[in-house]
C-alpha positions as CSV (number, residue, x, y, z in Angstrom):
1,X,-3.6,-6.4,10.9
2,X,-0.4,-5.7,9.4
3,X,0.2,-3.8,5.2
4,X,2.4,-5.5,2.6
5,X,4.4,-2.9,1.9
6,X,7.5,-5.2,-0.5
7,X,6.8,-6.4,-3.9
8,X,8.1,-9.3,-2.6
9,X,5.5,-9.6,-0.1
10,X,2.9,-8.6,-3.5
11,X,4.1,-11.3,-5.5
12,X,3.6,-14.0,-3.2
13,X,0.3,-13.5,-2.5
14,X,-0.8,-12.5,-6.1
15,X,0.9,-16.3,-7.1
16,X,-2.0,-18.0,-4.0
17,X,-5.7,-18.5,-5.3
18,X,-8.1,-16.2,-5.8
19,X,-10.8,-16.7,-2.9
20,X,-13.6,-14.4,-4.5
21,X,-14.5,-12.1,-6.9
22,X,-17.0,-9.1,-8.0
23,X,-17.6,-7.2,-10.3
24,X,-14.7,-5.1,-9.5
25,X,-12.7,-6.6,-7.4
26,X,-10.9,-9.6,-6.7
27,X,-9.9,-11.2,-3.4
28,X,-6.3,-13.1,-3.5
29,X,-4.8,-15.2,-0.4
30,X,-1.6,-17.2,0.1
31,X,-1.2,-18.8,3.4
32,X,2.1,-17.3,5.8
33,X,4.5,-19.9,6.0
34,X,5.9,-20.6,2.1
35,X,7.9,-18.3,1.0
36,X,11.1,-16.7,2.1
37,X,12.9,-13.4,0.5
38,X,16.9,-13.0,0.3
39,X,18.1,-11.1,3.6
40,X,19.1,-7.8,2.4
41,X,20.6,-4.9,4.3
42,X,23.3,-4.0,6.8
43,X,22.1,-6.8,9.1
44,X,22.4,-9.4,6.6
45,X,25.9,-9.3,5.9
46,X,24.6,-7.2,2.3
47,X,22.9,-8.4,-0.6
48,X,25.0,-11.5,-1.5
49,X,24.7,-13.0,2.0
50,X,23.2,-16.7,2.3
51,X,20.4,-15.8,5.2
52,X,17.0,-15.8,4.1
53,X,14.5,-13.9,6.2
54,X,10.5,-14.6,6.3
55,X,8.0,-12.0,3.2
56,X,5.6,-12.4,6.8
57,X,7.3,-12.8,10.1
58,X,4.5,-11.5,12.1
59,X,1.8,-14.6,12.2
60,X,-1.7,-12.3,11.6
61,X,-3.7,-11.8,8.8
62,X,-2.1,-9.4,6.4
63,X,-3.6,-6.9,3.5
64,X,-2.6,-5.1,0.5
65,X,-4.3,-3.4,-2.1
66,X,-3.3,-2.9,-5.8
67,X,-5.5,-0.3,-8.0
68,X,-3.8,-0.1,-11.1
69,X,-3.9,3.2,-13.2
70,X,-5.7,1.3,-15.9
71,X,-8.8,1.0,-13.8
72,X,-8.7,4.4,-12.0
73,X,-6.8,7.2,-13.8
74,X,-7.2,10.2,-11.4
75,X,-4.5,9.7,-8.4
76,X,-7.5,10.7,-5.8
77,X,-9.4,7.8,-7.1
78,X,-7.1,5.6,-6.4
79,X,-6.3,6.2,-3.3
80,X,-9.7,6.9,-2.1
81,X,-10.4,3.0,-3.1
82,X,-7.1,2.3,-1.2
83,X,-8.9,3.8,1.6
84,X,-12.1,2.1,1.5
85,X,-9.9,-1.3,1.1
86,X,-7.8,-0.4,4.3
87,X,-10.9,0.6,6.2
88,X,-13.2,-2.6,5.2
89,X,-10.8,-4.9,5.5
90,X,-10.2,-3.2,9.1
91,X,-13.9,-4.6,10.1
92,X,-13.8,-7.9,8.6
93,X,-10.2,-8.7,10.6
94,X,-11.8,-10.8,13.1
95,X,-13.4,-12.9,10.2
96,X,-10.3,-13.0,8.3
97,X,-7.7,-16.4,8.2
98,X,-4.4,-15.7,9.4
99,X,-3.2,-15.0,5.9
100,X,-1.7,-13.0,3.1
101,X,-4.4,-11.2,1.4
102,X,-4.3,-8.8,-1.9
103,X,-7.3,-7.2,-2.7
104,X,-6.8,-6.3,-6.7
105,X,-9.1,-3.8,-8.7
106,X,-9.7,-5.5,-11.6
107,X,-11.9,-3.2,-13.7
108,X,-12.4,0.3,-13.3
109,X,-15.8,2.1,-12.1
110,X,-17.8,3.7,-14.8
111,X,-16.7,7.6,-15.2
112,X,-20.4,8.6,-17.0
113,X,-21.8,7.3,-13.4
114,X,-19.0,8.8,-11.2
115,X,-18.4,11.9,-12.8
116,X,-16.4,13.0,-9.4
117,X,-12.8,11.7,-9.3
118,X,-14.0,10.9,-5.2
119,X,-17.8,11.3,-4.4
120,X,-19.8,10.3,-1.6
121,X,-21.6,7.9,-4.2
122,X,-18.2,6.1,-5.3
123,X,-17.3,5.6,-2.1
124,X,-20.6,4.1,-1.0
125,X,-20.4,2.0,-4.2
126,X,-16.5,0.6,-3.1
127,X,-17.6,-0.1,0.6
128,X,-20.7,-2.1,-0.5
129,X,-18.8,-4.4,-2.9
130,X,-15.9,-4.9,-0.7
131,X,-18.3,-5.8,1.8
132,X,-19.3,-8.3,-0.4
133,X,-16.5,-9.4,-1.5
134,X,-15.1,-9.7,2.3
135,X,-18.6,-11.5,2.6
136,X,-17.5,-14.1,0.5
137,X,-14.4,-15.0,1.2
138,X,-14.5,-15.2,4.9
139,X,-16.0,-18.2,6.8
């Protein structure tokens, strides 16, 4: 499974459809071969050169995650949801469709409940609705 790593590669997939939701989470997709990014770089002939180059040359399914600072404030809460993103989405590869997929926190866990910025709860909370949110989008 390869990471989107460009905003490039971000913006793509965050234009596809929406596949499934919960109440956290949302679960974006855009298939591999539409869009194509300016070539940039020494190899290109610089920034102004005419070559396009593929967002996803490699044909696999692809992940990224987006937790904005609105939803989880503390820097150790978000990246322990990147983790458990990363991780989940690890297990459901096989299930996966060779693809472009986003998974987007799209409202943030309740603080009263998870007083920790990263608690064994919270993360047990994450993994079960990605699950299900993995659950629902793949076939």
């Amino acid at each position: 499974m390869q990471r989107l790593k460009t905003r490039a590669q971000f913006e793509a997939v965050m234009a596809g459809s929406t596949v499934s939701r919960t109440a956290h989470f949302a679960l974006h997709r855009r298939e591999l071969d539409a869009p194509q990014a300016p070539a940039t770089g020494p190899e290109s002939g610089g920034p102004r050169s005419p070559g396009t180059r593929a967002l996803f040359a490699v044909r696999e399914a692809w992940i990224g995650a987006m937790v904005p600072k609105r939803w989880a404030k503390r820097a150790v809460t978000r990246n322990t949801i990147k983790r458990q993103i990363y991780a989940v989405s690890q297990a459901f590869e096989p299930r996966l469709a060779v693809a472009a997929h986003v998974v987007r926190l799209r409202a943030g866990f309740d603080r009263q409940r998870f007083r920790s910025a990263t608690s064994e709860a919270l993360k047990q909370a994450v993994r079960g609705e990605l699950q299900e949110l993995f659950d629902r989008a793949a076939p």
